[in-house]
Each structure stands twice: as C-alpha cells, then as structure tokens.
C-alpha positions in Angstrom: -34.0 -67.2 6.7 -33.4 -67.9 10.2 -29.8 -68.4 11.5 -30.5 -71.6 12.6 -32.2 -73.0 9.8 -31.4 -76.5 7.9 -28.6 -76.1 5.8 -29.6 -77.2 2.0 -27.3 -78.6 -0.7 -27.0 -74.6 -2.3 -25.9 -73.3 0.9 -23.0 -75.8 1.7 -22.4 -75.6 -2.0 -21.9 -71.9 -1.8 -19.9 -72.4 1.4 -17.5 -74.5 0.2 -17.0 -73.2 -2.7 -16.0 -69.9 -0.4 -14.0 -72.4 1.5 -11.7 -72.8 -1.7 -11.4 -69.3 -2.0 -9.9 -67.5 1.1 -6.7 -68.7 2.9 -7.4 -70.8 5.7 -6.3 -68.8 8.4 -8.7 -66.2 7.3 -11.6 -68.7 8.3 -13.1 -66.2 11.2 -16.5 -64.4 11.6 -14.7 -60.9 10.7 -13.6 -61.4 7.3 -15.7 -59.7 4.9 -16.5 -62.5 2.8 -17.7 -64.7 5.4 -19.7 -61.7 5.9 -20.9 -60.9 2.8 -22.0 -64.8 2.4 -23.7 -64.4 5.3 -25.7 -61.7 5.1 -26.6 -63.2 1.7 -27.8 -66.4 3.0 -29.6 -64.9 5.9 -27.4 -66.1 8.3 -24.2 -65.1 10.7 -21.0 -64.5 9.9 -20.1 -67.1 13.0 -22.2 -69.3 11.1 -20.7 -70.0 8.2 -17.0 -68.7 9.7 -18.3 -72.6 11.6 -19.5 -74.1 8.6 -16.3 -73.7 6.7 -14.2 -75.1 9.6 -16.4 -78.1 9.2 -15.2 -78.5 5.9 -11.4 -78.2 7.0 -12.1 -80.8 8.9 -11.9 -83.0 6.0 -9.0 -81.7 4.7 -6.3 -84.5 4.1 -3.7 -81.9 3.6 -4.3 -80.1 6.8 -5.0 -83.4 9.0 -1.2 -84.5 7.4 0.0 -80.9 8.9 -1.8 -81.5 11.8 -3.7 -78.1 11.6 -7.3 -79.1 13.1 -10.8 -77.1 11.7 -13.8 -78.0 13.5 -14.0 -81.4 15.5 -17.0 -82.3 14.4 -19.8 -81.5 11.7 -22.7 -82.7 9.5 -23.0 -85.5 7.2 -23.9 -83.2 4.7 -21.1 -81.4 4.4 -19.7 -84.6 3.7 -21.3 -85.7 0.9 -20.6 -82.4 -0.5 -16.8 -82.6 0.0 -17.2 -86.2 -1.6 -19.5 -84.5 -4.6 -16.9 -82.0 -5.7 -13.8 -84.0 -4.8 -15.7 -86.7 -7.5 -16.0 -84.1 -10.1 -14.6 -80.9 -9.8 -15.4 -79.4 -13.0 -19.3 -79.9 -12.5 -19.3 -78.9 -8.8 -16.9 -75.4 -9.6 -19.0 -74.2 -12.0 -22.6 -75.2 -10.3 -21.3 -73.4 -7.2 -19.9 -70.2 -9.8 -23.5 -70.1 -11.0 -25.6 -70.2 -7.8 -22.9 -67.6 -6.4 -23.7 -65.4 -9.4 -27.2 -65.8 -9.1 -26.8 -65.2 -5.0 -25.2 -61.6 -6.1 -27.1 -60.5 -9.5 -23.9 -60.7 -11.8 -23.0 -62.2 -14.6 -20.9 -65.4 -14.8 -19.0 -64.2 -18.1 -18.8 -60.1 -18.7 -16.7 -60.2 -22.0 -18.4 -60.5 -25.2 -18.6 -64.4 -26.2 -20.3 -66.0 -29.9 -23.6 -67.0 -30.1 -24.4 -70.7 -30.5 -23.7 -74.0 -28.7 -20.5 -73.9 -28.3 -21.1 -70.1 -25.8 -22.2 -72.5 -23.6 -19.1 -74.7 -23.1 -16.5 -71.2 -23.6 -18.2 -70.2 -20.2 -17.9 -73.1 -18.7 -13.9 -73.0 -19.2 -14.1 -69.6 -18.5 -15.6 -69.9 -15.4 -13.9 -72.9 -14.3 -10.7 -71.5 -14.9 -11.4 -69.0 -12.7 -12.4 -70.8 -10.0 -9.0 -73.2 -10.1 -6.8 -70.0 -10.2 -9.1 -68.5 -7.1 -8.7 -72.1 -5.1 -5.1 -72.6 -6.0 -3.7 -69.2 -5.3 -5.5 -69.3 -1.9 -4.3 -72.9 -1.0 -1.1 -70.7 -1.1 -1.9 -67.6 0.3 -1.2 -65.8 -2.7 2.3 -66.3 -2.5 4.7 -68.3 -5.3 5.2 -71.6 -3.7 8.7 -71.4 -5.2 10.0 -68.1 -4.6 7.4 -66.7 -2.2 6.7 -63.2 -4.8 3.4 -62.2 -3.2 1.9 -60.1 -6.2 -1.0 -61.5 -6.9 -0.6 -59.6 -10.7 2.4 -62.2 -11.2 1.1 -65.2 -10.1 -0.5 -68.2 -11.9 -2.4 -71.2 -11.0 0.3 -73.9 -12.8 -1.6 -77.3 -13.7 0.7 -79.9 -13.1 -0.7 -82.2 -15.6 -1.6 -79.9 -18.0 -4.7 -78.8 -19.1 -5.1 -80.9 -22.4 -3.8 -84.2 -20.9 -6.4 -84.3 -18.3 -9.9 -83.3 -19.0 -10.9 -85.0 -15.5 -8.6 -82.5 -13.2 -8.8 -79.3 -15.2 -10.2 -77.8 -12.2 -9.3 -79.7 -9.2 -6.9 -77.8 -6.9 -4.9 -80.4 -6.5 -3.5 -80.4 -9.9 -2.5 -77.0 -9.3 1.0 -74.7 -8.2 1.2 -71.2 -7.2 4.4 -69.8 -9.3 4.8 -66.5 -10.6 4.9 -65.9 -14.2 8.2 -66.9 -15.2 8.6 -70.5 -13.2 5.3 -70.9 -14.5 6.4 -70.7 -18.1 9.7 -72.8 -16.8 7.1 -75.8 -15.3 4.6 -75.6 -18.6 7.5 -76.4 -21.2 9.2 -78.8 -18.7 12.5 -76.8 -17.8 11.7 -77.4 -13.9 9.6 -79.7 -12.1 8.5 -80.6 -8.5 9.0 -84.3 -7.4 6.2 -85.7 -4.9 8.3 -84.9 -2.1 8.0 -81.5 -3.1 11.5 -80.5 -4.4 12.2 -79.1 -7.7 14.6 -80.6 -10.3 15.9 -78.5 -12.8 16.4 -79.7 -16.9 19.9 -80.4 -17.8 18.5 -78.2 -20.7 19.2 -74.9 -18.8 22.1 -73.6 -19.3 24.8 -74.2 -16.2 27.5 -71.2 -17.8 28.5 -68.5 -15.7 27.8 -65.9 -18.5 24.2 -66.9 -18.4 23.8 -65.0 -14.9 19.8 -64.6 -15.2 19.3 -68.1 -15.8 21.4 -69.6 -12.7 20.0 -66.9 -10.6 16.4 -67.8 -11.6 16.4 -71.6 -12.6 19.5 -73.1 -12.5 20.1 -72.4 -8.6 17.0 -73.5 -7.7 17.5 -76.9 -8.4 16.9 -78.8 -5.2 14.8 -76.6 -3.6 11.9 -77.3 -1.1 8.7 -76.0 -2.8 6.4 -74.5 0.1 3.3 -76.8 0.6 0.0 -75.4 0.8 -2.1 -74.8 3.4 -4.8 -77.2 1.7 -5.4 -79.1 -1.4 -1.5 -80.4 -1.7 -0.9 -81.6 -5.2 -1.6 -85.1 -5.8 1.2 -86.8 -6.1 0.4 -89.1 -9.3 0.1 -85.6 -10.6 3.7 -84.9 -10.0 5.0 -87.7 -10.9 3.1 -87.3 -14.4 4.9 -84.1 -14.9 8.4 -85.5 -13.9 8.2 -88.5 -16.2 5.7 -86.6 -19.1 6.4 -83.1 -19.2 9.9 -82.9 -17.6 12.9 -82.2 -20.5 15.7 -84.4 -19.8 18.8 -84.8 -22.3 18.2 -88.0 -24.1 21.4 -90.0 -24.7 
C-alpha cells in the first residue's frame, strides 16, 4: 500500500485502537509501535504518529487540559471516535481482532471450553484486556493515587463495577489506575474518588494509632488529589455512582 493511500475504516480502527494504548506523549514517529503499525499497514511511521494526533484532537480530556494534538483532521476519524465512544465493548474487541489478524496471533492463547459460550469467554477476555491496556496508558502506568509505577502492581479499577454496568465494561472512562491494594480498598468501597477528583476515605477504616499500616496507607489519604489522566478522565456520573453505590459509610 502506498503511503498516501485512502485511509479505510480497519486502518483508523487499528489506529485508534493504538491510540488507546500508548501514553500520549509517546505519540511520535520513533516509537516502536507507531512503527511497527506502520510497517504493517504499509505506511510511515510519521503517518500514523499524524493520524493519532488527529485523534487527540478530539479528546475532551486533553482540550479541558488544554494539551492540543493535531489542528485539524478527517471526518473519518471522526465517525470512528463517535463509533467506539457509542459502544465500546464492540469497537475494543473488533479493533483486538483485526490487530490479531494484522500480526498472525491469537486473540486468546490459554485453553478455553468448547461451545457457545467460548465465544462470549473471549470476548471478556479480550476486552478486559484492552480496558486494562487503555486505562493504564491514560496514566502512564503510574497509580493515579500514589504514583507506584510497576506496572506488575497496577490495575485498571472500574469505577462502576463490572456487574452494574454491562454498557461501560470497557470504556476507559469508567476506569482508575491504582495499584493492587487501593484497588481492593475502591472495589469493596473503603475509599472513593469524588468528581472533583479527591478521595474520601470510609469511616469504616480504622483511625487508631496502633493500626499504623492502615493510616499510612488509607486513612491519611483521605483528601487527597487523585492525578488526572492524560486522556479519557473518568466520567463523572461514574464517580458519583461509586460515592453514593459502592462507597461504605457508617449508617446511623
């Protein structure tokens, strides 16, 4: 394929779903992804390094930052921002599959049953992947809470949890970066971030002086700023779910 040729649905597709995927100040032509997808698509790495700038563009969470990608692009890669942002959990796993295809692997390596319901395990399988990929990169692999950069410890937190909300399982913006244990802490409602972005710990935790581990790693937390993303910066309906539906507060 030339470099110049008409980008179709597959290749912005594959691009954005790249887009979700690597930090945003690692958008540039050297980054071996951008270069892998480009060689794959038959195109340079300044094109789609361009392409996915196009796509910051329309980034609500980087235009409220005012952190600027490309000033211009295609009306195509609008309708695909509008396609996934309309139904994450279809787009994530098309754009899964046609990157699979792109490389000759597998979508799912481990060993799954035969039957109709192999078909839907993938699908959570794959999707989950994708949301931990996006979310973690919206923070630059770093725990939004206490900044632990190992990306071994981290999870992709869903605000409104996975069962409550078939419609957002996947969208990035139902997601936090926090390492392991604030994870568990936001999951069973012993912390929570407000919409402003500060986190409120449950009168639930213990305040005593002879629990030291839990004021040093909950209880003195309480207040805190939580460290936006770069992109995708969680809904705040989402958050306010959490605080009011998930959130352990002592009942009278």
């Amino acid at each position: 394929m030339a470099s110049g040729a008409k980008w179709t649905r597959e290749d912005l597709i594959l691009a954005f779903n790249l887009y979700c995927k690597i930090p945003f100040g690692q958008i540039h032509l050297r980054n071996p992804e951008i270069i892998r997808l480009a060689e794959a698509l038959g195109r340079t790495p300044s094109s789609v390094s361009w392409k996915l700038a196009n796509f910051a563009r329309l980034d609500p969470s980087l235009k409220a930052r005012n952190i600027r990608g490309a000033t211009h692009g295609a009306k195509a890669e609008v309708e695909i921002w509008r396609e996934f942002n309309g139904n994450w959990d279809k787009l994530a796993f098309e754009s899964e599959r046609l990157a699979a295809a792109l490389t000759g692997r597998e979508l799912v390596l481990e060993t799954l049953p035969e039957g109709r319901d192999k078909e839907a395990l993938v699908r959570v399988r794959v999707n989950q992947g994708f949301f931990r990929a996006a979310v973690l990169a919206a923070y630059d692999f770093k725990c939004c809470l206490t900044g632990l950069a190992i990306p071994d410890l981290l999870t992709a937190s869903h605000i409104v949890p996975w069962v409550r909300d078939v419609a957002n399982r996947t969208n990035p913006r139902n997601g936090l970066c926090l390492n392991a244990l604030h994870d568990r802490a936001f999951d069973c409602g012993l912390i929570t971030v407000t919409p402003d972005m500060k986190v409120k710990v449950s009168p639930l935790v213990p305040a005593s002086s002879g629990d030291r581990f839990s004021l040093a790693v909950l209880k003195n937390y309480e207040g805190a700023r939580v460290r936006p993303p770069s992109r995708f910066r969680p809904e705040p309906s989402f958050l306010r779910f959490h605080n009011e539906q998930v959130f352990r507060q002592r009942r009278a």
